[in-house]
NUNUMI-459973 format. One record per atom (N, C-alpha, C): residue number from 1; x, y, z; chain; residue in three letters. Coordinates in nm, 3 decimals. Example, Ala and Ser with C-alpha at 12.3 -4.5 7.8 and 13.67 -1.06 7.14 Angstrom:
- 1 1.319 -0.569 0.780 A ALA;
- 1 1.230 -0.450 0.780 A ALA;
- 1 1.320 -0.330 0.780 A ALA;
- 2 1.285 -0.225 0.708 A SER;
- 2 1.367 -0.106 0.714 A SER;
- 2 1.290 0.003 0.787 A SER;
//
This chain:
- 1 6.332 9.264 7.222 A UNK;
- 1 6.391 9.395 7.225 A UNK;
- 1 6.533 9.385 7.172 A UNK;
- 2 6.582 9.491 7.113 A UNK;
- 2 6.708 9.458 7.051 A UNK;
- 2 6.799 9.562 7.140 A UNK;
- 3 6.913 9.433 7.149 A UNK;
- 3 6.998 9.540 7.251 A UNK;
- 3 7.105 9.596 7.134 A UNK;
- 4 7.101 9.734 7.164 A UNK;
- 4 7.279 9.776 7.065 A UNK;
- 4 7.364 9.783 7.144 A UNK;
- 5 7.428 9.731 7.259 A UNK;
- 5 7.563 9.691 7.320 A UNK;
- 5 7.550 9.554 7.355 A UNK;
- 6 7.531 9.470 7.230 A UNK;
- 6 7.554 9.326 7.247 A UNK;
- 6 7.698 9.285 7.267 A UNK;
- 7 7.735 9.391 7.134 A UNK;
- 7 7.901 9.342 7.100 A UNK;
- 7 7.972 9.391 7.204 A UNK;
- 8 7.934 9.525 7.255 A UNK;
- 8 8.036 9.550 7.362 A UNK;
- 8 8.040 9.504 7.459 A UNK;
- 9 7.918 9.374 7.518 A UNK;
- 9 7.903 9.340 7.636 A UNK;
- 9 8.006 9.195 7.594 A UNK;
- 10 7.986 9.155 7.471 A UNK;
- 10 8.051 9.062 7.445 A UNK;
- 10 8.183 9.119 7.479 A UNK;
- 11 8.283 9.160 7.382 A UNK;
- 11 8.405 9.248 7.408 A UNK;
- 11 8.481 9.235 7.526 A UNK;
- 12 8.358 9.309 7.604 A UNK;
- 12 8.410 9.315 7.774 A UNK;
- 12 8.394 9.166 7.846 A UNK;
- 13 8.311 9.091 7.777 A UNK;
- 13 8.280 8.953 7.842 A UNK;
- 13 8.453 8.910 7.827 A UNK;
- 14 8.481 8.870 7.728 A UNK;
- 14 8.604 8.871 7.647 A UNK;
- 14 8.740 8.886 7.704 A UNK;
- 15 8.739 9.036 7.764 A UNK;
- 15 8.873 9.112 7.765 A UNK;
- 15 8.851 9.080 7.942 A UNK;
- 16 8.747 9.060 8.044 A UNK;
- 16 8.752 9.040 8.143 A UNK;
- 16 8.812 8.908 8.190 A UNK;
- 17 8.766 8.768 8.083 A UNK;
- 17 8.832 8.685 8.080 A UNK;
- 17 8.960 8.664 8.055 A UNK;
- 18 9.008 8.732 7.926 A UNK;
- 18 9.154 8.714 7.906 A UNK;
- 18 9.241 8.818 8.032 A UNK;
- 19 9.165 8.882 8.128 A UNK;
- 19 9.219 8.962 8.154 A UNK;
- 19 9.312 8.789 8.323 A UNK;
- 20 9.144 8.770 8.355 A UNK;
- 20 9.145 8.671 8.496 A UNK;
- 20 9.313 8.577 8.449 A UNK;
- 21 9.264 8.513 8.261 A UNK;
- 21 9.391 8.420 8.248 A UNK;
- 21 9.524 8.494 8.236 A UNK;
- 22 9.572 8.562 8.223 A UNK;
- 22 9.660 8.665 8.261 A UNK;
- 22 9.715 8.630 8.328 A UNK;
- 23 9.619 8.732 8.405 A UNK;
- 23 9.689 8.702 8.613 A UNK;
- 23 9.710 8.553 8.647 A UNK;
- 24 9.630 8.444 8.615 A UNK;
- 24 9.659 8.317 8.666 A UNK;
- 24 9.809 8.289 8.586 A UNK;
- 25 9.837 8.314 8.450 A UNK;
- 25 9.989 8.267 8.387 A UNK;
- 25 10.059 8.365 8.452 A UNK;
- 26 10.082 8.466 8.505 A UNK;
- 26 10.201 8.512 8.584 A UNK;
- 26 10.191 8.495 8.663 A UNK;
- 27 10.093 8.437 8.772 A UNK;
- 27 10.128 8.389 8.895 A UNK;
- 27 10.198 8.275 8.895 A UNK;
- 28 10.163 8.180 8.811 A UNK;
- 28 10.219 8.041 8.731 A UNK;
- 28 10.355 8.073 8.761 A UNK;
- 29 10.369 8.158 8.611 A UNK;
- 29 10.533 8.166 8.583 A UNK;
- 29 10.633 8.246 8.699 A UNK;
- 30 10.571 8.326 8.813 A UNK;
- 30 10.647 8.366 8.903 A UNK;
- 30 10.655 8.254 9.005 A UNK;
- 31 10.582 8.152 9.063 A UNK;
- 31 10.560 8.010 9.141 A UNK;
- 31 10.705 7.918 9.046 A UNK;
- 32 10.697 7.893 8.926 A UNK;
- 32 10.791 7.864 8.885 A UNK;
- 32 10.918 7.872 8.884 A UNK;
- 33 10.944 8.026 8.855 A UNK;
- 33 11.074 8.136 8.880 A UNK;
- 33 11.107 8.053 9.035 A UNK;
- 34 11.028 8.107 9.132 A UNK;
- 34 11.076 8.111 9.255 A UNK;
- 34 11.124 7.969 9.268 A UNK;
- 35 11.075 7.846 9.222 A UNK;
- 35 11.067 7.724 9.253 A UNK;
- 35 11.211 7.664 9.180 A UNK;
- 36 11.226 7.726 9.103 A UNK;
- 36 11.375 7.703 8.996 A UNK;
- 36 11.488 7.773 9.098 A UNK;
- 37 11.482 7.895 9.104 A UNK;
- 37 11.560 7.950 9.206 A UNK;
- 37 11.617 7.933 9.334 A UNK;
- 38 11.494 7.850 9.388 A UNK;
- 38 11.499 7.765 9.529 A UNK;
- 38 11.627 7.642 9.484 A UNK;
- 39 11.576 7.609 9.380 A UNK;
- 39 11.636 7.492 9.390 A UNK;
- 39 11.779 7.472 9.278 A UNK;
- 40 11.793 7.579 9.269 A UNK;
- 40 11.947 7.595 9.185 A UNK;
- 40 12.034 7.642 9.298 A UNK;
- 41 11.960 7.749 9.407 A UNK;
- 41 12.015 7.803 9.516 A UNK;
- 41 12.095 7.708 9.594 A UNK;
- 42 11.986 7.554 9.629 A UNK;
- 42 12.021 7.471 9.720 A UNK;
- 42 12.100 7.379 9.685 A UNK;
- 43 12.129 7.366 9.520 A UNK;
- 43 12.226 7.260 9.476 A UNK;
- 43 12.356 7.288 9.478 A UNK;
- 44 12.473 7.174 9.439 A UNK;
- 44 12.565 7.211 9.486 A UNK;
- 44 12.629 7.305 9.400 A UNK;
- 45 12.598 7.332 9.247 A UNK;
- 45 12.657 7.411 9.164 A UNK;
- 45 12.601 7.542 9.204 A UNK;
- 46 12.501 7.575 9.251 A UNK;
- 46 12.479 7.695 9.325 A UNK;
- 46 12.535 7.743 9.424 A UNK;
- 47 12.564 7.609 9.527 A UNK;
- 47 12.686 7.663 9.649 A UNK;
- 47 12.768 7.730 9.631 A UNK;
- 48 12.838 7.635 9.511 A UNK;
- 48 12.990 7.622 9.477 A UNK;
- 48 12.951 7.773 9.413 A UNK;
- 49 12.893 7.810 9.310 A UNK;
- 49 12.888 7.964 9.227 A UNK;
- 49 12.857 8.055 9.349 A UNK;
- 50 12.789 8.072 9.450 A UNK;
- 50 12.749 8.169 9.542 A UNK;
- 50 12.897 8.182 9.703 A UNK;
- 51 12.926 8.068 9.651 A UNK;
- 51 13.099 8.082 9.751 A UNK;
- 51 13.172 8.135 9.678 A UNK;
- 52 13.228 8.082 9.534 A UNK;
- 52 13.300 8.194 9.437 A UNK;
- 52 13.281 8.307 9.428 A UNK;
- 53 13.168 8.326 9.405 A UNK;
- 53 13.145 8.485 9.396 A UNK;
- 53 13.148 8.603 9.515 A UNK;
- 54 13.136 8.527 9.617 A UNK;
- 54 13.187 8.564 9.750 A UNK;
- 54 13.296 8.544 9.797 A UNK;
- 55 13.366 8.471 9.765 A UNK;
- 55 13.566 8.488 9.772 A UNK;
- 55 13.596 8.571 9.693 A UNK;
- 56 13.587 8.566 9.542 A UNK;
- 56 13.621 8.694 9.427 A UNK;
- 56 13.551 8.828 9.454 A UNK;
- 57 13.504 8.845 9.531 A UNK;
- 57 13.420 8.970 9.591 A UNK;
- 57 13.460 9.035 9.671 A UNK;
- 58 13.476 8.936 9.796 A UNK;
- 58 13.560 8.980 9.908 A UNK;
- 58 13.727 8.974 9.878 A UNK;
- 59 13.788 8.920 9.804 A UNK;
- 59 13.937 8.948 9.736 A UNK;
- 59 13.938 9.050 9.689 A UNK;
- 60 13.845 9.106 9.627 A UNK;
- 60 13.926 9.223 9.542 A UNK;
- 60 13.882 9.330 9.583 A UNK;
- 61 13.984 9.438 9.569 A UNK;
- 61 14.013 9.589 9.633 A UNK;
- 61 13.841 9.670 9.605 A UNK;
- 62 13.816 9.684 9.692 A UNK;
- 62 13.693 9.820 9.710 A UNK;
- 62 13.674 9.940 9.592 A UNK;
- 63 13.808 9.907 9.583 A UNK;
- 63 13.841 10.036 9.458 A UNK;
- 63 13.750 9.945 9.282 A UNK;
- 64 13.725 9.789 9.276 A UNK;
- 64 13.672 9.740 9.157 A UNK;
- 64 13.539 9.690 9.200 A UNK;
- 65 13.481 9.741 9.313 A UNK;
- 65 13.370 9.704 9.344 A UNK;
- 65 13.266 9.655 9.226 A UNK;
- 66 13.306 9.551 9.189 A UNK;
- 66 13.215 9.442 9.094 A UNK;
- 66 13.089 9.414 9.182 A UNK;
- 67 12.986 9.353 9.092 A UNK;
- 67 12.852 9.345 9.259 A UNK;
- 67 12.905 9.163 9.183 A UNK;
- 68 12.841 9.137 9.305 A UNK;
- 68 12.795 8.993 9.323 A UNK;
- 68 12.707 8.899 9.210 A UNK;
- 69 12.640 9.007 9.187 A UNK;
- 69 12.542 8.900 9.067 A UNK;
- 69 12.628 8.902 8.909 A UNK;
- 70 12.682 8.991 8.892 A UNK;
- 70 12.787 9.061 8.792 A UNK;
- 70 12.883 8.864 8.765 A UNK;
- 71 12.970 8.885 8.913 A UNK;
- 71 13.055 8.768 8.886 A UNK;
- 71 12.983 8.617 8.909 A UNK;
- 72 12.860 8.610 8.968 A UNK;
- 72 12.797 8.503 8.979 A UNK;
- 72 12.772 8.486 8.838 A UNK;
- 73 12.722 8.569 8.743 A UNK;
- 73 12.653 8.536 8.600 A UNK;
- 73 12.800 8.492 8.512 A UNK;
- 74 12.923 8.526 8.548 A UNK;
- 74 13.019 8.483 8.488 A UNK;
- 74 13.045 8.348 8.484 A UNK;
- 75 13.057 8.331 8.624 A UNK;
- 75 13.067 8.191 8.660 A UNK;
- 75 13.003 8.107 8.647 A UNK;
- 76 12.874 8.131 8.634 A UNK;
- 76 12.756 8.023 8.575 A UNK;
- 76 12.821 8.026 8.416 A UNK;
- 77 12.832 8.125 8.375 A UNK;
- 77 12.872 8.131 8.186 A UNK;
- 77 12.949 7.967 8.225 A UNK;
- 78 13.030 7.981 8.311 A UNK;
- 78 13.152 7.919 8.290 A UNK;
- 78 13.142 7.766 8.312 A UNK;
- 79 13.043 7.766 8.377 A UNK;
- 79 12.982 7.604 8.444 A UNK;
- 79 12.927 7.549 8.321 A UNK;
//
């Protein structure tokens, strides 16, 4: 018997798979993220940048309310 939705079963065979590897590479790359983060957090150039940015934060007047991640990304520039 001849089927005429071969190709589309193929297709969907296809797009269901690329869909599963997908989801497995961003779970990957977010396991990663978090795992880099952990561990830049806990080192000492992370201390040292997350105390700076919390002295230069808490120093300056309310009135230049800079956020935190603002002068942290400076200070990494700077490292």
């Amino acid at each position: 018997m001849f089927d005429f939705l071969k190709k589309d079963k193929t297709k969907l065979q296809q797009a269901t798979i690329n869909a599963q590897l997908a989801t497995i590479h961003s779970r990957l790359q977010l396991e990663d993220a978090t795992l880099k983060s952990k561990l830049f957090i806990s080192s000492p150039t992370g201390i040292a940048t997350m105390f700076a940015a919390g002295s230069i934060n808490g120093a300056l007047p309310s009135k230049y309310n800079i956020s935190a991640s603002t002068i942290a990304s400076l200070i990494w520039k700077a490292f």
